[in-house]
Phi, psi and omega in degrees: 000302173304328184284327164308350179252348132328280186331307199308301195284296198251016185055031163209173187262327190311273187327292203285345173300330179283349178261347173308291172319308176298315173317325187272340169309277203302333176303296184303287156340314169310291161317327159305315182282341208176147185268163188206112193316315177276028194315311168309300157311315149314309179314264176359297182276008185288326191263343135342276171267010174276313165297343176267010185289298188297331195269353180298293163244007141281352161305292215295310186289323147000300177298295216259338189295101181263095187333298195258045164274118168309121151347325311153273210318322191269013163278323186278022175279325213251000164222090179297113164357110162317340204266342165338114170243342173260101198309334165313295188309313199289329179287085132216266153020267193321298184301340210252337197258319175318316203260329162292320142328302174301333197255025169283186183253125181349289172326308212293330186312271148017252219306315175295337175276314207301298166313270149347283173283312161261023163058033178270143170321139197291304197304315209303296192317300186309318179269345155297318180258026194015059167240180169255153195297338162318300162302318163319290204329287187287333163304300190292028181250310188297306164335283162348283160306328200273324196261265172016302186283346216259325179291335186275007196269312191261026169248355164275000000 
């Protein structure tokens, strides 16, 4: 039953099978912390908003996602070509790629050091931040994308 009423909320069976899944993550956690009077209700708005979580940001990815950006490009937004010689350019690049980071959401921040910087796994990150590895994808795609538009802005 929850799960059709997945489908329902996000249309596809693959996705509500995976927001099943996560429901059940976060549920099982849960019960681990603290008892819960109401198990049924809880399941429920527990799979509620993780689906209205997703619909959420497939609206935001919609908007903002540029599908087909080569891979190539977007690793060389956040390790820029070493052959750079003009240190203006590249420091206005660097404040520019800074100030745009800062204006992400804690997760998305999280997810972009984790990834980036310390070289951690989508699964490690997913599980750390008790999200699916789907999500680590698209937020960190979406971060991507924000640092792309920010280097082609100052390359015009």
């Amino acid at each position: 039953m929850l799960l059709r009423t997945l489908q329902r909320m996000v249309r596809s069976h693959t996705t509500a099978e995976d927001l099943l899944q996560e429901t059940y993550l976060r549920v099982t956690r849960a019960l681990a912390e603290r008892a819960i009077d109401h198990l049924e209700p809880f399941v429920f708005q527990t799979a509620r908003n993780l689906a209205l979580d997703h619909l959420r940001a497939r609206r935001v990815h919609a908007r903002t996602i540029i599908d087909d950006a080569p891979i190539s490009d977007i690793h060389n937004v956040i390790a820029p070509d070493a052959a750079l010689e003009d240190a203006t350019h590249a420091n206005r690049l660097l404040e520019s790629l800074t100030a745009s980071l800062e204006t992400l959401s804690p997760r998305q921040q999280k997810i972009f050091t984790l990834s980036r910087l310390h070289g951690v796994s989508y699964l490690q990150i997913a599980e750390q931040l008790g999200v699916s590895t789907s999500t680590v994808q698209k937020e960190l795609k979406l971060v991507m994308t924000l640092c792309m538009t920010v280097a082609a802005r100052l390359d015009h």
